[in-house]
TORDOLO-152185 format. One record per residue (C-alpha): x negated, y, z. Coordinates in pm, 1 decimal, always signed. Each point is the difference from the previous one (the first is absolute). Example, Ala and Ser with C-alpha at 12.3 -4.5 7.8 and 13.67 -1.06 7.14 Angstrom:
2
<node><xx>-1230.0</xx><yy>-450.0</yy><zz>+780.0</zz></node>
<node><xx>-137.0</xx><yy>+344.0</yy><zz>-66.0</zz></node>
% end
This chain:
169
<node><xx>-17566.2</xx><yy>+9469.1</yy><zz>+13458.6</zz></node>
<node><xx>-120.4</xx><yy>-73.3</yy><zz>-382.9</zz></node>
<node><xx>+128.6</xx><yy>+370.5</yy><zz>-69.6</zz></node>
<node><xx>-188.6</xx><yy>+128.6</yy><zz>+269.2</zz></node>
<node><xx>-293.8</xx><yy>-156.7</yy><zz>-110.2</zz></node>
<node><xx>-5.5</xx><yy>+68.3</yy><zz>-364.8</zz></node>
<node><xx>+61.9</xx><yy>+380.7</yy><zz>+99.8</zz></node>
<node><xx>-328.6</xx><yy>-18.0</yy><zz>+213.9</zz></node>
<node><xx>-215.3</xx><yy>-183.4</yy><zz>-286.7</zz></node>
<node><xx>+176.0</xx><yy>+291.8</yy><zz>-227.5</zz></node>
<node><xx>-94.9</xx><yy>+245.7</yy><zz>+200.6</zz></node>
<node><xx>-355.6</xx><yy>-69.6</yy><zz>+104.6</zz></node>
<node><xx>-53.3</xx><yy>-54.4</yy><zz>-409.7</zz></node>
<node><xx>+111.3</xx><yy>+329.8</yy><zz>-68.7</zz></node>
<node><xx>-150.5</xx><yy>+174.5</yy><zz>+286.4</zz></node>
<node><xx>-365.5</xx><yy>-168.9</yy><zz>-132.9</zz></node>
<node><xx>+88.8</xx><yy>+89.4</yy><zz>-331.4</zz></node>
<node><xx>+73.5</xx><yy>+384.3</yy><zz>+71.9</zz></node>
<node><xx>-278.5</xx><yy>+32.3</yy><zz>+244.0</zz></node>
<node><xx>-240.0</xx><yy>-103.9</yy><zz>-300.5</zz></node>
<node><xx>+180.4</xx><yy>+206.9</yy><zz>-218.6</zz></node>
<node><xx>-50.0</xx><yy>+308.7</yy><zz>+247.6</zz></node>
<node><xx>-398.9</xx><yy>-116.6</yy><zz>+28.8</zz></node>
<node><xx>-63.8</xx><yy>-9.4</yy><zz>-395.0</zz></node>
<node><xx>-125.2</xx><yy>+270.2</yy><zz>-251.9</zz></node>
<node><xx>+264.1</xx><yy>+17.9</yy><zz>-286.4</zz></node>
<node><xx>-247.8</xx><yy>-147.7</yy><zz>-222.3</zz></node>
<node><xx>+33.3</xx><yy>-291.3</yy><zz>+156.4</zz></node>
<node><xx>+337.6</xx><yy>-20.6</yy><zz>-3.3</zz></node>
<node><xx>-5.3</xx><yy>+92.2</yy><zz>-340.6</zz></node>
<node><xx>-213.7</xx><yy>-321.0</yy><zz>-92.2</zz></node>
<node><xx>+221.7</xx><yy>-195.7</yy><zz>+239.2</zz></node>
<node><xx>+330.4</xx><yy>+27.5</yy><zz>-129.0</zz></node>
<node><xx>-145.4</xx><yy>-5.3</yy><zz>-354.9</zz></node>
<node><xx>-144.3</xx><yy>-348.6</yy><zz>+62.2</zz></node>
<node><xx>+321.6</xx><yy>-95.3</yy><zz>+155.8</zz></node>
<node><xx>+149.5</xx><yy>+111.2</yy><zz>-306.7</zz></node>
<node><xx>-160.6</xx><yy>-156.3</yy><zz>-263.0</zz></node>
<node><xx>-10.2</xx><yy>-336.0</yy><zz>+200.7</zz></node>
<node><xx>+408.4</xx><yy>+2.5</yy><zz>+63.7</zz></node>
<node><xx>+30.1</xx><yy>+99.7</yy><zz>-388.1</zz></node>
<node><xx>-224.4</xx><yy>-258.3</yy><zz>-128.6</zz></node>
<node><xx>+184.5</xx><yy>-244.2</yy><zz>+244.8</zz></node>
<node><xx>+330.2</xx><yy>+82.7</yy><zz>-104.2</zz></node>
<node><xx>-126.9</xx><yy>+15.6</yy><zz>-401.9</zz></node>
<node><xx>-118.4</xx><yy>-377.2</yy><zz>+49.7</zz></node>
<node><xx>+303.1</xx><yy>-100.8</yy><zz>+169.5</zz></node>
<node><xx>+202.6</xx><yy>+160.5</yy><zz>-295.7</zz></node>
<node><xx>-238.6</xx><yy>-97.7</yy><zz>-248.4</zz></node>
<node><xx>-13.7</xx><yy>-393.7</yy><zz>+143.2</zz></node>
<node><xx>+406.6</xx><yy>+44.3</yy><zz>+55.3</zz></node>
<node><xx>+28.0</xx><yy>+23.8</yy><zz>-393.6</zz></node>
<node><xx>+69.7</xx><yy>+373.0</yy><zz>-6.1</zz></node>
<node><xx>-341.8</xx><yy>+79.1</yy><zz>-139.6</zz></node>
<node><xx>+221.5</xx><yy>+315.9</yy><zz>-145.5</zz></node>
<node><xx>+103.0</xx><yy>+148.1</yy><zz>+317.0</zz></node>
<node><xx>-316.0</xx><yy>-67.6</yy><zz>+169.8</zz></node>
<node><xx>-187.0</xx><yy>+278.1</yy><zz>-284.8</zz></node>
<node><xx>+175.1</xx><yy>+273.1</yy><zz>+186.0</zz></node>
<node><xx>-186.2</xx><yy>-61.2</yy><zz>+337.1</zz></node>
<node><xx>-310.5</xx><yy>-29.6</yy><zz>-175.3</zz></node>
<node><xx>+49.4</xx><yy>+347.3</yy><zz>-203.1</zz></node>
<node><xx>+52.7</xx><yy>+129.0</yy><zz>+356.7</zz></node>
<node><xx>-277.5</xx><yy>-135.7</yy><zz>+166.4</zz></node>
<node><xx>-217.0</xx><yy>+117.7</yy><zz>-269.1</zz></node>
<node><xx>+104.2</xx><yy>+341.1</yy><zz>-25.9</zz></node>
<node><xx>-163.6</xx><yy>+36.7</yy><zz>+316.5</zz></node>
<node><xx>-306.7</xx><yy>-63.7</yy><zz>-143.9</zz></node>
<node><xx>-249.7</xx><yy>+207.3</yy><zz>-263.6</zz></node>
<node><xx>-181.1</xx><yy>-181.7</yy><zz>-258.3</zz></node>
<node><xx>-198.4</xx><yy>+189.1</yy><zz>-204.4</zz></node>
<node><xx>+158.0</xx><yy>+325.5</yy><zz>+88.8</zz></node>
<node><xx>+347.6</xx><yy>-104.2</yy><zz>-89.8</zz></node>
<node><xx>+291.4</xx><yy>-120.2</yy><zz>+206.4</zz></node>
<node><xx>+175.1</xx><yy>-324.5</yy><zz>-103.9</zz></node>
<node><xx>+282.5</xx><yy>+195.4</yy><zz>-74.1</zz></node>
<node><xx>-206.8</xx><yy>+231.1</yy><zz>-269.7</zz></node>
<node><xx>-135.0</xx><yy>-316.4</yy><zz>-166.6</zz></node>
<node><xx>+378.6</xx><yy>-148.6</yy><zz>-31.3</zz></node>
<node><xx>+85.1</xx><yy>+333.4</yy><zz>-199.8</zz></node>
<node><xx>-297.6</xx><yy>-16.0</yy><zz>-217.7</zz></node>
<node><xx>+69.7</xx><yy>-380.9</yy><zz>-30.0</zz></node>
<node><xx>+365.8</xx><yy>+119.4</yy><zz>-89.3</zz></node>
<node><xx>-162.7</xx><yy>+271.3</yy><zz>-259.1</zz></node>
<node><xx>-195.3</xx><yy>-281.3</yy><zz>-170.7</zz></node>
<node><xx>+274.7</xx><yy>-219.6</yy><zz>-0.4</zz></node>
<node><xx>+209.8</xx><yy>+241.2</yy><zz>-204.1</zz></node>
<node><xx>-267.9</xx><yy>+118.9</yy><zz>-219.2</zz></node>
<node><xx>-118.2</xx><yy>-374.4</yy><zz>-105.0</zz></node>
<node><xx>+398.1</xx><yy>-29.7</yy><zz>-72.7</zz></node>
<node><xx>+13.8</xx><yy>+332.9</yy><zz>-190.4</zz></node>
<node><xx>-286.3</xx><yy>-203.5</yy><zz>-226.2</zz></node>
<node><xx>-199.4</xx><yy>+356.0</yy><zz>+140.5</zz></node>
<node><xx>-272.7</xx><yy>-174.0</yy><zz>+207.7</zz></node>
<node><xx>-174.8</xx><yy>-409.6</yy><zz>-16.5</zz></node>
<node><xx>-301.0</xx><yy>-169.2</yy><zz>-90.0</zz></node>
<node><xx>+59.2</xx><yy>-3.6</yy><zz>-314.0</zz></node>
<node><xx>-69.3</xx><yy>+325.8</yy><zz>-29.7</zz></node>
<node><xx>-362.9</xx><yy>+11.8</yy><zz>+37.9</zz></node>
<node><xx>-64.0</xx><yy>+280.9</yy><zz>-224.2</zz></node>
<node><xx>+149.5</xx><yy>+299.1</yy><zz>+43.3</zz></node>
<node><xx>-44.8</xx><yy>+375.5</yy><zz>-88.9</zz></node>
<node><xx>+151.8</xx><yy>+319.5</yy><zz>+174.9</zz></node>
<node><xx>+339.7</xx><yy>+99.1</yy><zz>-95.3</zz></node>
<node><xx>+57.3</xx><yy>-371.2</yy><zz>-155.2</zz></node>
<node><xx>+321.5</xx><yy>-59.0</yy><zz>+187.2</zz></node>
<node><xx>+317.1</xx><yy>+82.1</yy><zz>-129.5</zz></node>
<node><xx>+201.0</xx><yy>+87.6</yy><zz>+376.4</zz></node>
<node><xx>+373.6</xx><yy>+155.7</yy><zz>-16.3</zz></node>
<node><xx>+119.6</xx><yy>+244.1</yy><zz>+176.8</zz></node>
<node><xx>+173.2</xx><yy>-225.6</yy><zz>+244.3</zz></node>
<node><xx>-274.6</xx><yy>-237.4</yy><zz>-4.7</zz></node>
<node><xx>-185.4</xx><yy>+263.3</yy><zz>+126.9</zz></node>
<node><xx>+205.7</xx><yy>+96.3</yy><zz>+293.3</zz></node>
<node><xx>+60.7</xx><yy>-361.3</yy><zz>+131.8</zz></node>
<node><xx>-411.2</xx><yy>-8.0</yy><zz>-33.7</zz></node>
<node><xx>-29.0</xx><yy>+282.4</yy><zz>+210.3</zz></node>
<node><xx>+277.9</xx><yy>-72.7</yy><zz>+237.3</zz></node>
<node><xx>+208.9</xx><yy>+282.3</yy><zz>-62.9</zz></node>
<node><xx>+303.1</xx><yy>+116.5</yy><zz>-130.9</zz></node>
<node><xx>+104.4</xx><yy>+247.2</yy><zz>-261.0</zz></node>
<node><xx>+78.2</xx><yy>+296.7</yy><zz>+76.8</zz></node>
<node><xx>-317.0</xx><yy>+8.5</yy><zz>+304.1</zz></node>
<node><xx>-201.6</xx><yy>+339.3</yy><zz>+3.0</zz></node>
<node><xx>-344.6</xx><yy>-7.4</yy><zz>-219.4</zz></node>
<node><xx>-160.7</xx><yy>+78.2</yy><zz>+322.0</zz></node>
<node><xx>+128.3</xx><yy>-369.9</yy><zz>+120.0</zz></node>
<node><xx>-74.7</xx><yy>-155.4</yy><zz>-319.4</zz></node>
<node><xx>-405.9</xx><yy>+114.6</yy><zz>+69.9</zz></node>
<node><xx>+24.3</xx><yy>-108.7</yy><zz>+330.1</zz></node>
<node><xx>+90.6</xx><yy>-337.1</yy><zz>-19.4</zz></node>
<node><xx>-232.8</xx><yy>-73.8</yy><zz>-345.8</zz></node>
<node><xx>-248.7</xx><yy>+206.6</yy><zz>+263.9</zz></node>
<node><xx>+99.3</xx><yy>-310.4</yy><zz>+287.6</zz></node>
<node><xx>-9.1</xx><yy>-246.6</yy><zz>-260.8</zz></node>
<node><xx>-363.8</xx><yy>+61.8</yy><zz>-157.5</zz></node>
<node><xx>-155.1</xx><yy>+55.6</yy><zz>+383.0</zz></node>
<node><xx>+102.4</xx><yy>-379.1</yy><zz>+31.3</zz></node>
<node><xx>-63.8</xx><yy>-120.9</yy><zz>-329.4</zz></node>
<node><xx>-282.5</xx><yy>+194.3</yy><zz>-153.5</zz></node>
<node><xx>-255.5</xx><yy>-237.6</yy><zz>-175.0</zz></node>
<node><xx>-277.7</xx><yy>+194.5</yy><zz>+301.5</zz></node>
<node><xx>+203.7</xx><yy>-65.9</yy><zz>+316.6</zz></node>
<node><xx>+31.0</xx><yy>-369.6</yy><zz>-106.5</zz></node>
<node><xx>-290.8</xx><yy>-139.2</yy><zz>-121.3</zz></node>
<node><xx>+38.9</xx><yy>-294.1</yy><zz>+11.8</zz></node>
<node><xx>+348.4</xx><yy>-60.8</yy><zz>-188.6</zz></node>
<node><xx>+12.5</xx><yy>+68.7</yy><zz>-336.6</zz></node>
<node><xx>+285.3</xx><yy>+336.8</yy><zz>+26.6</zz></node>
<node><xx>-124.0</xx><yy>+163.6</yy><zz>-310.8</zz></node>
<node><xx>+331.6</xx><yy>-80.3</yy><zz>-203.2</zz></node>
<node><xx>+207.3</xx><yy>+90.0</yy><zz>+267.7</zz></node>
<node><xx>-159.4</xx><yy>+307.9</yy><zz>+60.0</zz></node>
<node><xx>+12.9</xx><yy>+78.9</yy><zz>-359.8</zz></node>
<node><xx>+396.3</xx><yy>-72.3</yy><zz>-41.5</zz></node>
<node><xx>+94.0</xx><yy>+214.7</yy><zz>+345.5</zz></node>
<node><xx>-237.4</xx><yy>+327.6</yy><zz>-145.3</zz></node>
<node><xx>+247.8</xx><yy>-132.2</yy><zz>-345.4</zz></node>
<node><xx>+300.8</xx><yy>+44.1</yy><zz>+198.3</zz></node>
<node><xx>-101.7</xx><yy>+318.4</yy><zz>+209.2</zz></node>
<node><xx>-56.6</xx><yy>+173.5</yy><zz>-356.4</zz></node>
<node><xx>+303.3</xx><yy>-142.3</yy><zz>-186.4</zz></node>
<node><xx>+212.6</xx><yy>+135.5</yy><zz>+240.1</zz></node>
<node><xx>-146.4</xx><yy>+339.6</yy><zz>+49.4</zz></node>
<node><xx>-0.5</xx><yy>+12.7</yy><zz>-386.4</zz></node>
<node><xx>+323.4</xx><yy>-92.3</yy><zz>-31.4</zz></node>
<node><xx>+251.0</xx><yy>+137.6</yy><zz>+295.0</zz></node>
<node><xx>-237.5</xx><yy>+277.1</yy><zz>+58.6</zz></node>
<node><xx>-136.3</xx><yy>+174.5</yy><zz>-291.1</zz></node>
% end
């Protein structure tokens, strides 16, 4: 009789729940299930997080956010241009300590210049122009005025011309 029961309650729960989704723009929908998302992934981050995994709760957040634009770029984006800073400030190539700066004052390798860029050797100069081309449309000093890109901007053009110089001259 329990079974019987629980199949009805099931039933009647999914019936309501397709009839509204038959009723609804796709807008709506849309907005639903992205609420729903966020809420279950910051639930499950603050379980994780409160659970002592604070590391394997960062994953549902990166997810969560991805869904979202800030500023015209996609959580995902920002991670690879936090990635790109992270590598240049190691490469002593980009920091606050370097306030002052002229054009051409960097000294980038070859390879330095790739990983920059996110290629590989070998790529096609038409790729190599594209993604400096991808990376300045997000980074460019004008798009973002309110963070200071100028260096960054300045070390991918760097890049984009050592390796054309180099691999393709």
């Amino acid at each position: 009789m329990n079974l019987f029961l629980l199949g009805i309650i099931i039933f009647v729960i999914v019936y309501l729940f397709l009839n509204w989704f038959a009723k609804t723009s796709s807008k709506k929908i849309a907005y639903f299930l992205k609420r729903v998302a966020i809420f279950i992934s910051l639930i499950l981050a603050m379980i994780l997080t409160i659970g002592g995994k604070f590391i394997f709760s960062l994953p549902f957040l990166l997810i969560l956010l991805s869904g979202l634009k800030i500023k015209g770029l996609t959580a995902l984006q920002m991670f690879q241009l936090w990635r790109l800073i992270q590598f240049l400030k190691n490469s002593n190539k980009f920091g606050e300590q370097s306030g002052n700066f002229s054009q051409g004052s960097s000294n980038l390798s070859v390879d330095e210049a790739y990983k920059l860029l996110g290629l590989k050797k070998g790529c096609k100069e038409e790729e190599v122009k594209k993604a400096a081309s991808n990376l300045q449309k997000k980074i460019h000093p004008d798009m973002n005025k309110d963070v200071n890109t100028e260096r960054l901007s300045q070390l991918v053009n760097e890049a984009r011309d050592k390796i054309l110089k180099n691999d393709f001259n």
